[in-house]
GUKOL-523762 format. One line per field, with one value per residue (C-alpha): residue number from 1; residue in three letters; y, x, z. Coordinates in steps of 0.05 Angstrom, whole numbers, plus 32768, in hexadecimal, padded with zeros to 4 digits. Layout:
BEGIN
num = [NUM,...];
residu = [Ala,...];
north = [Y,...];
east = [X,...];
up = [Z,...];
***
This chain:
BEGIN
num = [1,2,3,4,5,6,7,8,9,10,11,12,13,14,15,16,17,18,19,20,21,22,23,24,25,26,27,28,29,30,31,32,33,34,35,36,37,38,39,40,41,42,43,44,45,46,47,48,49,50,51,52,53,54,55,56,57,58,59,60,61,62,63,64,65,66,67,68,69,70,71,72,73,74,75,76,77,78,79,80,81,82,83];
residu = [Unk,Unk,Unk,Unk,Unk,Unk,Unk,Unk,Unk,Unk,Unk,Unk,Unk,Unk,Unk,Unk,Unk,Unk,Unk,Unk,Unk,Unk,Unk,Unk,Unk,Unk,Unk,Unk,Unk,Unk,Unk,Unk,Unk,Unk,Unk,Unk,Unk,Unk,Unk,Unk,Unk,Unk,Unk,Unk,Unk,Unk,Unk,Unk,Unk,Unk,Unk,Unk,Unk,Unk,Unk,Unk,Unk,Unk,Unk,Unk,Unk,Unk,Unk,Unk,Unk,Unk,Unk,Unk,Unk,Unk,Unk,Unk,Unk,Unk,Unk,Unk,Unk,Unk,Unk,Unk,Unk,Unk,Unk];
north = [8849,885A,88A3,88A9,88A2,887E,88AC,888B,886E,8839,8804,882B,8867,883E,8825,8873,888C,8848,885C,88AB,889F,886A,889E,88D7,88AD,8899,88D6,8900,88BF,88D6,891B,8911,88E7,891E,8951,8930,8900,88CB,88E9,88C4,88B0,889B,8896,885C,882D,8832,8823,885A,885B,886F,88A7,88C5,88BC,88DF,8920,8920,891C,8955,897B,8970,8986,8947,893C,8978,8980,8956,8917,891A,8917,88E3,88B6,88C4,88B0,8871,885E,886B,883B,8807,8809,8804,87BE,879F,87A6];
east = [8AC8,8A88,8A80,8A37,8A0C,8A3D,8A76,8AA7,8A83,8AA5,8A88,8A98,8A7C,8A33,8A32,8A3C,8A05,89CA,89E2,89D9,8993,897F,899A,8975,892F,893B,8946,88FE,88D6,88EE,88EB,88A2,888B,88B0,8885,8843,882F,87F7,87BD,87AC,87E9,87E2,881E,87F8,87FF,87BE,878E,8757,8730,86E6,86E5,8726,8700,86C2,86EB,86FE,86C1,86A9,86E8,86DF,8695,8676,8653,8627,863A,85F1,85FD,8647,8632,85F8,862D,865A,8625,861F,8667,866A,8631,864A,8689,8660,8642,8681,866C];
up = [84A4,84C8,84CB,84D6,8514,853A,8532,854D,8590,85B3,85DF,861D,85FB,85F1,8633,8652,8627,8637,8689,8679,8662,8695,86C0,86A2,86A5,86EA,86FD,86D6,86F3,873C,8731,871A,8750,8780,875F,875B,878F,879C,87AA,87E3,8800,8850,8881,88AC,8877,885A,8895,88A7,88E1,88D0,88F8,88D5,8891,88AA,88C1,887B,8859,8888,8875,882F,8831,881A,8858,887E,88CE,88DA,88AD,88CF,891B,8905,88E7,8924,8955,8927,8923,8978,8984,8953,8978,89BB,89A7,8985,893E];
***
């Protein structure tokens, strides 16, 4: 008889426990990516509009209020000739 590890575990009893840990990891993977989320994850599918980005920089403080409305002015006449 095989009284060790096993104890007694039918095939039924095998397939249970590899579903209760697919289950289980599944379930940690979904909690984690609940829990911690992309860092930049966009609702437009991934397409920015340069004016949206430079709000952010300015929000962020990577740019100071001057460089922002230069690059502003920049981005409007770019715009203005088709670029």
């Amino acid at each position: 008889m095989m009284d060790g590890w096993y104890g007694g575990m039918t095939a039924g009893g095998w397939v249970f426990m590899a579903l209760f840990w697919i289950a289980l990891i599944a379930l940690i993977v979904w909690v984690g990516t609940r829990l911690f989320p992309a860092r930049e994850a966009r609702d437009d599918g991934g397409v920015q509009r340069p004016e949206d980005l430079l709000d952010r920089r300015l929000a962020r403080g990577e740019i100071d209020p001057e460089t922002y409305d230069k690059l502003r002015d920049q981005l409007r006449i770019a715009r203005a000739e088709g670029r």
